[in-house]
C-alpha positions in Angstrom: 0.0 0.0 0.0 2.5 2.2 0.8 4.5 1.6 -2.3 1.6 2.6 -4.2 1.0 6.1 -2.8 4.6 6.3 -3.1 4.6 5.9 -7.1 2.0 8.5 -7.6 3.7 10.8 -5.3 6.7 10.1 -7.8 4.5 10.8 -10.6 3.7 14.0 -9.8 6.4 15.3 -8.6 8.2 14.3 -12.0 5.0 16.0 -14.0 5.8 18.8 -12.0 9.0 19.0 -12.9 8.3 18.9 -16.7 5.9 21.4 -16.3 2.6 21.1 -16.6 -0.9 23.5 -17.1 -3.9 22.2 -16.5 -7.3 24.1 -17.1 -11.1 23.5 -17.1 -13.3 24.5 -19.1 -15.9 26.5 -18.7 -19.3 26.8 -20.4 -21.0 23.8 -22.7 -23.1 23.5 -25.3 -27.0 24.5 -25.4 -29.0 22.4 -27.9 -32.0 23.5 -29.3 -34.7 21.6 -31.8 -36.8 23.1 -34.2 -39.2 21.7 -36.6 -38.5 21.7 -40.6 -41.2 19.6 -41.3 -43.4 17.8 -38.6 -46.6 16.7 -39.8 -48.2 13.2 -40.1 -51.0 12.4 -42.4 -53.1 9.7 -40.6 -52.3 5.8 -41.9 -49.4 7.0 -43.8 -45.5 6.2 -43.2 -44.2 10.0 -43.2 -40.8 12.0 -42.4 -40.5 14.1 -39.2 -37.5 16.3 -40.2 -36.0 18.0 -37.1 -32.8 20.5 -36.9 -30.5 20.2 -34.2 -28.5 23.5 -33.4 -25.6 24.8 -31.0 -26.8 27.9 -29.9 -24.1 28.1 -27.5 -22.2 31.5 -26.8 -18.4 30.7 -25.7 -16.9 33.8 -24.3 -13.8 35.0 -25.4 -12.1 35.6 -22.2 -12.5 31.7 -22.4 -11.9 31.1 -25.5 -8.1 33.5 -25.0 -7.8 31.5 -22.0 -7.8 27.8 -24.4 -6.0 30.1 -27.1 -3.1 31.0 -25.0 -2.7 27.1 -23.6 -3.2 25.0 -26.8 -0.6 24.8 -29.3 -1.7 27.0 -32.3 -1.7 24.0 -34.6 -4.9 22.6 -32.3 -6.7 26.0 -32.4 -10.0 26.2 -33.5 -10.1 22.4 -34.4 -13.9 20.6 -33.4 -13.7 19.0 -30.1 -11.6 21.1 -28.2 -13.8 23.9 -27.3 -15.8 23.8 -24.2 -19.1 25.0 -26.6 -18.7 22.1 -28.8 -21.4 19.2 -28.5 -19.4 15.9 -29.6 -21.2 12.6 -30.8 -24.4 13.6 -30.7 -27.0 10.8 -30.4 -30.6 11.8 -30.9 -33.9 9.5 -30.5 -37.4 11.2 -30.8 -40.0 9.4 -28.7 -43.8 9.7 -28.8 -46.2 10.2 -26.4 -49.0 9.1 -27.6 -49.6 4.9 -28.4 -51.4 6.2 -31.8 -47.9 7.4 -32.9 -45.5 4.5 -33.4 -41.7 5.4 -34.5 -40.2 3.6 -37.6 -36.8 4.8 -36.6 -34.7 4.5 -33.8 -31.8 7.0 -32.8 -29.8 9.3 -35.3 -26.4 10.1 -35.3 -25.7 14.0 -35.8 -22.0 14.1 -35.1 -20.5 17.0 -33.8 -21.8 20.4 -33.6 -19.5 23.5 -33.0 -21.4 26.7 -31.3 -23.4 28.1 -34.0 -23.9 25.2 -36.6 -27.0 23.2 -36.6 -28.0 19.7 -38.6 -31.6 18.1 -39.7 -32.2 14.5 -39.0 -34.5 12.3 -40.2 -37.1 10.4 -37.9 -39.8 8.2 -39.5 -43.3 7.4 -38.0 -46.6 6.2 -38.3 -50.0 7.9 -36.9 -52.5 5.6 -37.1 -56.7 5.1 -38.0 -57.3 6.3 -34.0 -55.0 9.2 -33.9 -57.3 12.7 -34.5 -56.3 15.2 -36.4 -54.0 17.9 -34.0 -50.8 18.6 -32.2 -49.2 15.8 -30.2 -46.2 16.1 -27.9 -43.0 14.0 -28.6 -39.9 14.2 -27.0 -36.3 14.3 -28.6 -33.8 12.3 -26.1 -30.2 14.1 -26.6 -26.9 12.8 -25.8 -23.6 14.1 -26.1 -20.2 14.8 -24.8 -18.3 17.5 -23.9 -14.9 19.0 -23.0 -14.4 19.5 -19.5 -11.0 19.3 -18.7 -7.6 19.0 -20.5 -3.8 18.6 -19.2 -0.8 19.8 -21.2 2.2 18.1 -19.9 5.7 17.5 -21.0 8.1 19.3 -23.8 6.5 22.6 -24.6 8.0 22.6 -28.3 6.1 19.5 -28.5 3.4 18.9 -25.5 1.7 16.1 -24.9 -2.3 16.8 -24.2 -4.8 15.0 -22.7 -8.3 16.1 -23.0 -11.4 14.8 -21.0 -14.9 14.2 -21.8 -18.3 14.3 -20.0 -21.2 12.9 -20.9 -24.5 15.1 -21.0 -28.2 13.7 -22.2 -31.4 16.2 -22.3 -34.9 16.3 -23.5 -36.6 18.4 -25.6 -40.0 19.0 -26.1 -41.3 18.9 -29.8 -45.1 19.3 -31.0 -45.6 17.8 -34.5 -49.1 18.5 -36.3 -51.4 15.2 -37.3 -53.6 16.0 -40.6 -56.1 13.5 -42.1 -55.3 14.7 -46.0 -57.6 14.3 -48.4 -60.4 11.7 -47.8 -62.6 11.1 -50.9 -65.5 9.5 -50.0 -68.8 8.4 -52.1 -72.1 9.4 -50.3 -75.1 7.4 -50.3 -77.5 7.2 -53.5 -80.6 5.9 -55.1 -79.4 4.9 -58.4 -80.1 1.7 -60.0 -79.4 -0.1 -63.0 -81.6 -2.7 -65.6 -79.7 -5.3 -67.2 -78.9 -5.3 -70.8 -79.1 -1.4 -71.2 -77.3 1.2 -70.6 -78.4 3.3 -67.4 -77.5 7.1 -66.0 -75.8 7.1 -62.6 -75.6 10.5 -60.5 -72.6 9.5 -58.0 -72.0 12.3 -55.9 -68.1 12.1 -54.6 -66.9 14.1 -50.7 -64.0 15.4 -50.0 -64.0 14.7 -46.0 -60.3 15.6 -45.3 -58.7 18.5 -43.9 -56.7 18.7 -47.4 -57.8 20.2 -51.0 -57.4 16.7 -53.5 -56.6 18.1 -57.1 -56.8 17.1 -60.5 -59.4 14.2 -59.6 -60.1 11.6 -62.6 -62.5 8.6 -61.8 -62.3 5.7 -63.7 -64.9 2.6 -64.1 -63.6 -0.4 -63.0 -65.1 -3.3 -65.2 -66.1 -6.0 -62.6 -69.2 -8.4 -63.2 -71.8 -7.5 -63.2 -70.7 -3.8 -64.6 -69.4 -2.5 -67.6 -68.4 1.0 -69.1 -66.5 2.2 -72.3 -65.7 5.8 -70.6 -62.1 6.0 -69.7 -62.6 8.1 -67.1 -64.2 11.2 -65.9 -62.5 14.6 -64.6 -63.8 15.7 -61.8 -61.4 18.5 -60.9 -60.2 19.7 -57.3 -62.5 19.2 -53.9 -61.6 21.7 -51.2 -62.2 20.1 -47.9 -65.9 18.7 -46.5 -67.0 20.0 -50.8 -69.3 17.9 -52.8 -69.4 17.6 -57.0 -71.9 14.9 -58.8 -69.9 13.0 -61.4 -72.5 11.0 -64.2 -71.5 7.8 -65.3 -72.6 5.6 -68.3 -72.8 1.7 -66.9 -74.3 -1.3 -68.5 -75.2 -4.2 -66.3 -74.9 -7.4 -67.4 -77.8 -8.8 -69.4 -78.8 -11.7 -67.5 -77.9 -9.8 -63.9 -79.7 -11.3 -61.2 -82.2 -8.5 -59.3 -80.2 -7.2 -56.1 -77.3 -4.9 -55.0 -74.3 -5.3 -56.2 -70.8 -2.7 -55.8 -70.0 -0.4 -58.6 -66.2 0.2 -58.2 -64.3 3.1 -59.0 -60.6 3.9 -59.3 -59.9 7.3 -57.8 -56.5 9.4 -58.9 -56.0 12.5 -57.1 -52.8 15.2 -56.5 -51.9 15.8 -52.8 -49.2 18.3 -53.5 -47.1 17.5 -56.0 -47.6 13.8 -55.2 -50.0 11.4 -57.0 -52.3 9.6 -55.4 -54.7 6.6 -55.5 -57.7 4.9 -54.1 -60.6 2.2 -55.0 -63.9 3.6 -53.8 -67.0 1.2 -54.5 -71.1 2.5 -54.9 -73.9 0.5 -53.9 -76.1 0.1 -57.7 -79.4 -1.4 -57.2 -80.2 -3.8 -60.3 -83.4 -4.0 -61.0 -85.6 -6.3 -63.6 -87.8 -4.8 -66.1 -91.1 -6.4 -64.9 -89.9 -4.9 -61.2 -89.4 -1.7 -63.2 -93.0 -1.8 -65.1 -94.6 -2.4 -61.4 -93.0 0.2 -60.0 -93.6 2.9 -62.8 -97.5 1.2 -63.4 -99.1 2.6 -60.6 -97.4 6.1 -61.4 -98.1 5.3 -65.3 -102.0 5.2 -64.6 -102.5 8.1 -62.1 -101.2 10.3 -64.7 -103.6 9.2 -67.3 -105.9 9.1 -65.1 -105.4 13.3 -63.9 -104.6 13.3 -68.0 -108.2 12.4 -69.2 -109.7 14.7 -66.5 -108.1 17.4 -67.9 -108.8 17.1 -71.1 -112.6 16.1 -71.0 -112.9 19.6 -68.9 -111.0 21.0 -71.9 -113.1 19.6 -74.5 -116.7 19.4 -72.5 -116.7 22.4 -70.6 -120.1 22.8 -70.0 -120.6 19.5 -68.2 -118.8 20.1 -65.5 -120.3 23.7 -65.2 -122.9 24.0 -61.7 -125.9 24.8 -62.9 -127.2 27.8 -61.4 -130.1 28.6 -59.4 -133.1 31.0 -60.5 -133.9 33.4 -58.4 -136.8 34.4 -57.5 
C-alpha cells in the first residue's frame, strides 16, 4: 500500500518537474430543436424532419484562455472547445400509443457553437389518432470538454483532453392532418340489365386537405361494364361535394339485387400522385320490377290526364248549374 502512494507521489512530482498547465473548461453546449417539417398524415408512413443547433455563446475571455494554452496547430479544431457538443445521439420518442416510431436514434455528429444539422425520424400515426398537435420528445446525448492537461516538452506537449457525458430532452409538437379523404355518399341509383343506365354519384372530399386534379375511372367488374375512360372531376376543397355522371351497363342476364359499382380514384396531394378504389352501392333492377313500380305512377297520370282534357273539350258538363232566383 504504501508503495503505491509512493509511485503517484513520484508521478507527480516528476510532472511537476516537466511542467505542466492544466485548465477547465468552462461553459457547454445549449441544444435546441426546431421543426423543418413535422406533420403526419393519418395511416401514412411520413418523415418528421428535425434540426438540431448549438446555440451556444463561448466567451472569449475563455476562448483567449484555451488560445493562450493550446498549441496554435490545435486551435480552433472541433472538439476542443468547451461550446462544442461531440457525438451527438438523438432519439425522438412519442407520447402518444397512436404514434409508433419507424426509426430508432440518429447520429448527428458533432456540432460547434453556432452550426445546426436536420435529421430524419420516420413514423406512423395511425386510423385512432385525431387530427391535432401531439407532444414528442427528442432524447439528446452528447459529450463534452471539460478538462484538459498539457504536460511534457513545450515545443512538442503532450495533451490530454477529458470528456463528459451530457443527455437532455426536448419537447417537440408535431401536427397530425387527415389529408384528403374522398369518399362516395349514399344514393338511389339503380341499374336494368342489358341497357345502358345514367348514374348521378355524388363524390366528398372529407379531409382536412384540398385533392386536385381528380379523374375517376370505371372499374369493369361483373356485373358492370363501361366504355368511358374516365371522368375529370377537378379539385374538392375540404368537406366539398361535386356529382360526377356515369354511363354503366349491367350485365344482361344480372340477377335482381345490389351489387358494388367500383371506381378507381387518382388525385394530386401536392405534388404527389395519389390513389384509391372507392366502391357504390347500384341497385339492379328487372324490367317487370321496373313496369310495377312505374304502373301505378303510369296510370295516375292518365288518369289526372283524361280529366283534364274532357274539362277542356266538355266544358259545359262540368259547369254548376245555377239557381233562379226568384
Amino acid at each position: 500500500m504504501r508503495l503505491q502512494i509512493h509511485a503517484i507521489l513520484f508521478i507527480l512530482m516528476a510532472l511537476a518537474i516537466m511542467g505542466i498547465d492544466s485548465a477547465s473548461a468552462a461553459g457547454g453546449p445549449h441544444l435546441l430543436a426546431s421543426l423543418v417539417n413535422g406533420t403526419l398524415q393519418t395511416e401514412r408512413p411520413g418523415a418528421i424532419w428535425i434540426e438540431i443547433k448549438n446555440d451556444a455563446n463561448a466567451s472569449a475571455a475563455s476562448q483567449m484562455e484555451l488560445g493562450r494554452q493550446l498549441p496554435i496547430w490545435l486551435r480552433g479544431n472541433l472538439g476542443i472547445n468547451a461550446s462544442d457538443a461531440i457525438g451527438i445521439v438523438a432519439e425522438l420518442q412519442s407520447k402518444d400509443s397512436s404514434i409508433r416510431m419507424l426509426s430508432g436514434p440518429q447520429l448527428a455528429g458533432s456540432l460547434a457553437a453556432g452550426h445546426g444539422r436536420a435529421l430524419e425520424f420516420n413514423a406512423l400515426a395511425n386510423g385512432m389518432a385525431e387530427p391535432g398537435v401531439y407532444p414528442m420528445d427528442l432524447n439528446i446525448a452528447y459529450q463534452r470538454l471539460s478538462n484538459f492537461t498539457i504536460f511534457g516538452d513545450p515545443e512538442q506537449p503532450d495533451i490530454a483532453f477529458q470528456y463528459q457525458n451530457f443527455s437532455e430532452s426536448i419537447p417537440v409538437n408535431i401536427n397530425v392532418i387527415s389529408g384528403p379523404r374522398i369518399s362516395i355518399e349514399d344514393n338511389k341509383e339503380s341499374a336494368i340489365p342489358g341497357k345502358v343506365s345514367k348514374l348521378n354519384i355524388v363524390f366528398t372530399n372529407r379531409g382536412d386537405i384540398s385533392a386536385a386534379d381528380i379523374h375517376v375511372k370505371v372499374l369493369n367488374v361483373t356485373p358492370f361494364r363501361s366504355n368511358e375512360v374516365s371522368v375529370a372531376i377537378g379539385t374538392l376543397l375540404p368537406g366539398a361535394s361535386t356529382t360526377a355522371i356515369f354511363w354503366i351497363e349491367a350485365e344482361n342476364g344480372t340477377a335482381p339485387g345490389i351489387y358494388p359499382l367500383q371506381f378507381d380514384v387518382s388525385y394530386h396531394e401536392g405534388s404527389v400522385l395519389r390513389n384509391v378504389e372507392l366502391a357504390a352501392i347500384i341497385t339492379v333492377s328487372s324490367p317487370s320490377e321496373l313496369n310495377s313500380i312505374l304502373a301505378p305512377a303510369a296510370g295516375s297520370l292518365l288518369l289526372v290526364c283524361g280529366a283534364y282534357l274532357a274539362f277542356r273539350l266538355y266544358p259545359k258538363r262540368f259547369r254548376k248549374r245555377q239557381k233562379k232566383k226568384w
